[in-house]
N, C-alpha and C positions, 0 to 999 in steps of 0.2 A: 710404556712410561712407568717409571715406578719414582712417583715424587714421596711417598709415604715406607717409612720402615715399617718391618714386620712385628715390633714391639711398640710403636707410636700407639696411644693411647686414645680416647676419643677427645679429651681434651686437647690433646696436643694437635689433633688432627684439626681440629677446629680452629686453635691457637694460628697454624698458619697461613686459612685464609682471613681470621681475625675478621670474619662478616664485611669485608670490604670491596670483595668479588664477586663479581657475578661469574655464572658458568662460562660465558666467553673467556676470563680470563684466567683459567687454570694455565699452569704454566705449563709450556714445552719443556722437551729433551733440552738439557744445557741450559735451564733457566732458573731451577733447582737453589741455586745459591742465592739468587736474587731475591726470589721469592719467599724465602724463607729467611731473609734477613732482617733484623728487627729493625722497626721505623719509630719506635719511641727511644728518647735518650734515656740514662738510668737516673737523669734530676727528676725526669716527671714522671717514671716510675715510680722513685720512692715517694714524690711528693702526691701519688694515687695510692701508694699504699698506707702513706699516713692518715690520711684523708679515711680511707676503708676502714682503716680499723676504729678510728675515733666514729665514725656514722655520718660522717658528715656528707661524704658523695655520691652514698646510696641513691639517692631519691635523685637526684642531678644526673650520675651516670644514665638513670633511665629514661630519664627525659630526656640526653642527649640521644640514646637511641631511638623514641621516639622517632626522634625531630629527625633519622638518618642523619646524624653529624660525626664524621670521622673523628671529633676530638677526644681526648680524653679530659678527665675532671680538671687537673691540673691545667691543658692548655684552656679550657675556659675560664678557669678564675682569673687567670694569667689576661688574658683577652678583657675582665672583667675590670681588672686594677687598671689596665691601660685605658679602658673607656672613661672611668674612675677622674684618672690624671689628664684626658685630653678634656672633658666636659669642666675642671677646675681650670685649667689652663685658661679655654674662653671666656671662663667668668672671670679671671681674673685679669684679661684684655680688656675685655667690655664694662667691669665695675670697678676695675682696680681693686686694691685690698680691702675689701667687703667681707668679711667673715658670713654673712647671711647668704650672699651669693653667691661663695665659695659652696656655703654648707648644703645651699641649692642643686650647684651644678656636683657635688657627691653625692647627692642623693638619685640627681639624674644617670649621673653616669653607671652608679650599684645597681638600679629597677631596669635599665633601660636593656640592658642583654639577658635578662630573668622573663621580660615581656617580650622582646624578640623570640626566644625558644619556645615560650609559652605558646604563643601565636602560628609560629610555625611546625609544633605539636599540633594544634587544635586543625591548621587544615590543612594538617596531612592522614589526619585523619577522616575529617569530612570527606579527602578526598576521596581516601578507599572505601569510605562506605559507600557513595555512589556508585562505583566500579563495581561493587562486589556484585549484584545484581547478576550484573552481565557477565561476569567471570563466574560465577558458580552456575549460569546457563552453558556456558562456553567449556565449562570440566563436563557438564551432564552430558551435551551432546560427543565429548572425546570417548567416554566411557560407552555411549548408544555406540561407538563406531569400532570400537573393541579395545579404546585404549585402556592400560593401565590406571590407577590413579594419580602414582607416579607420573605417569606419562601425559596424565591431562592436567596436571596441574603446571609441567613443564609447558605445556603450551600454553596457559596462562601468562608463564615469565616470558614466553615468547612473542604473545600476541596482544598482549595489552599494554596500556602506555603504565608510566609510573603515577603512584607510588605502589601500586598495588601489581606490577610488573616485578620490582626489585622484592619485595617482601616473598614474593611465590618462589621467585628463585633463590632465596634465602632457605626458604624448607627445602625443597628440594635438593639443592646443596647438604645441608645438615644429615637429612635420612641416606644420601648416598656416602656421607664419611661416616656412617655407622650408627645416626641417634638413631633412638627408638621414634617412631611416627606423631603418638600421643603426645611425644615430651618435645618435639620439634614443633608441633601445633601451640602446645600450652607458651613456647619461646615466643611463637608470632601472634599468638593473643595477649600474652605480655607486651609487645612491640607495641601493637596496636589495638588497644582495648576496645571491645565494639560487641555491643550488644548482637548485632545480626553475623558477626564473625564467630562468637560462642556457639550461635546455632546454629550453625551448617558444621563446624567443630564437633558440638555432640552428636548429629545425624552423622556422621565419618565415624566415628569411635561407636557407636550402637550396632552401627551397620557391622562393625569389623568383627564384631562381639556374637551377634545371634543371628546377621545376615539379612537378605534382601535387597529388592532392587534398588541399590544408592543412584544412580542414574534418575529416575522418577521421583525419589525424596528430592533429590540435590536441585529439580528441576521446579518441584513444589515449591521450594524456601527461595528460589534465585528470583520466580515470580512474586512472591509476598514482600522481597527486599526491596526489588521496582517499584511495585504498589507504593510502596511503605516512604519512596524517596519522590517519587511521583507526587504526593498528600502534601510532601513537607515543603517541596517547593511550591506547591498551592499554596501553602499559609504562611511562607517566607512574603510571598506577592503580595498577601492581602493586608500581612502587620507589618506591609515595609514603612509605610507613613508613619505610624506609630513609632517605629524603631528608629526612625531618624529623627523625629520629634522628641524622641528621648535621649537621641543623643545633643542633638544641637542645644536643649535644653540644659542639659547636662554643663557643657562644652562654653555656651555664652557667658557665661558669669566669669569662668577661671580666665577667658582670653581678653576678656575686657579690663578684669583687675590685673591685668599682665601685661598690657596696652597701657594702662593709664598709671602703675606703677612705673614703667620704664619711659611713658613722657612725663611724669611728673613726683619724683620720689617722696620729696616733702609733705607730700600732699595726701596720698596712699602709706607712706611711712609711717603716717599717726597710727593704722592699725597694728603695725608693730612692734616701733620707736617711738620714743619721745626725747629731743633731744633741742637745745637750742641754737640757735640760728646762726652756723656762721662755725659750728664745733664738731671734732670731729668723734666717731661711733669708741674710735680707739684712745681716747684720753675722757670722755665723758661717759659714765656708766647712765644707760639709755633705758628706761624699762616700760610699760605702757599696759596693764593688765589689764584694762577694759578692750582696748585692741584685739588682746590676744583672746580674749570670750569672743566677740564679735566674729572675728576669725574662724573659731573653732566651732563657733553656731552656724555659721554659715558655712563650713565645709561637709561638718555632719547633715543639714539639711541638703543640701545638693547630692550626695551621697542616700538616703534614704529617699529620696525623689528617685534618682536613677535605679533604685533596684527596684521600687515600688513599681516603676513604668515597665522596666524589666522582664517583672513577672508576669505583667500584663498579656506579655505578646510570648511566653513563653507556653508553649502546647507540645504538649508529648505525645510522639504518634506510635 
């Protein structure tokens, strides 16, 4: 097979599986043109490249690979404006021309795919760090059996579920198109930042450096990761009362004023409008500034309640 030219670069080499293959899907003989044909248009190209060079997608492109999401910056925003105009649309079904409830449902629809990715960043990470455990026992014993490290870490991509399946075979990919080992690691610590992935990362690069049995370190740390996830879910068990207590706590207040706002506006409106009886928002200028303290008192208190409970049950292991 020779899907690479003799001039291809490491960039370029990269460029064509663009991280979106696993090893099963290196392409065959005759597949050559498929493979290597571009799957972005050049609108959301350019509109990623304007984005890159202003600063604006840095921080977004990484989180989308966090979160393993084949998008680029472009088709998120894109996805973002659309949630934008579907979340206005049903306010403006459900309240008619309500300027307040318009400027509601655009606020929901802007947070609402920022906290999606966010979230699905946060556990996909938790995920791997359970797994690592057992995957960096599962390299120690390939190595005890004479495997490479190369070669135990491909059976990692092989034998473990995801996410921490696909991530393995992400490196392993990369060092066979030619990265250097350490700069493919520091890619997959970048992916997935993680304190117990740093240290099994510096045990691999020490070892390479001055030597020794990596096999028995890598079996030391995969034992301390267990330990270490073992503890957290004992103390997930013990503050889960706590944790739900802060959240319902949390959570009562905004769903109740959003219950009794939407049965009865007049009446819940005073904390925001004031307006008289019978007139409507858009010919009567409506203002209410005791409301809006009230409001802003009570959002700020609920908010320093929740992190103050927060902290409570938060324990570093």
């Amino acid at each position: 097979m020779n899907f690479f030219k003799k001039g291809d670069t490491e960039k370029e080499r990269l460029e064509k599986f663009a991280g979106t293959q696993s090893l099963e899907q290196v392409p065959e003989e005759g597949e050559e043109k498929k493979s290597t044909k571009k799957t972005t248009s050049a609108l959301t190209d350019s509109i990623d490249k304007t984005l890159e060079e202003r600063g604006i997608g840095g921080g977004l492109a990484d989180q989308l690979a966090k979160a393993d999401l084949k998008w680029t910056v472009a088709e998120f925003w894109a996805a973002n404006v659309i949630a934008i105009i579907v979340m206005m649309a049903l306010m403006l079904i459900w309240q008619g021309l309500n300027f307040i409830w318009l400027g509601v449902g655009a606020i929901v629809g802007f947070g609402a795919p920022k906290v999606w990715l966010n979230m699905r960043v946060s556990g996909r990470i938790a995920a791997f760090n359970d797994q690592l455990g057992d995957a960096i026992t599962l390299m120690a014993n390939g190595l005890r059996a004479g495997y490479s490290m190369l070669q135990a870490m491909e059976s990692v991509g092989t034998e473990m579920p995801d996410p921490i399946k696909t991530e393995f075979k992400r490196v392993v990919q990369e060092i066979s198109l030619g990265v250097d080992s350490e700069k493919a690691f520091n890619n997959l610590l970048r992916r997935v930042p993680s304190g117990d992935l740093d240290l099994m990362i510096a045990a691999i690069n020490v070892q390479a450096e001055v030597g020794g049995n990596l096999a028995e370190i890598l079996e030391v740390i995969g034992e301390v990761i267990r330990e270490r996830v073992r503890i957290k879910g004992h103390i997930a068990v013990l503050t889960a009362q706590a944790s739900i207590s802060g959240l319902v706590i949390t959570a009562l207040p905004i769903i109740l004023s959003l219950l009794l706002f939407a049965m009865n506006e007049p009446y819940m409106g005073r904390l925001i409008y004031a307006c008289k009886e019978g007139t409507s928002m858009l010919t009567v200028k409506c203002s209410q500034p005791i409301g809006w303290i009230f409001t802003a008192t009570a959002v700020t208190s609920i908010s320093v309640g929740y992190f103050v409970m927060s902290q409570f049950t938060k324990i570093d292991v």
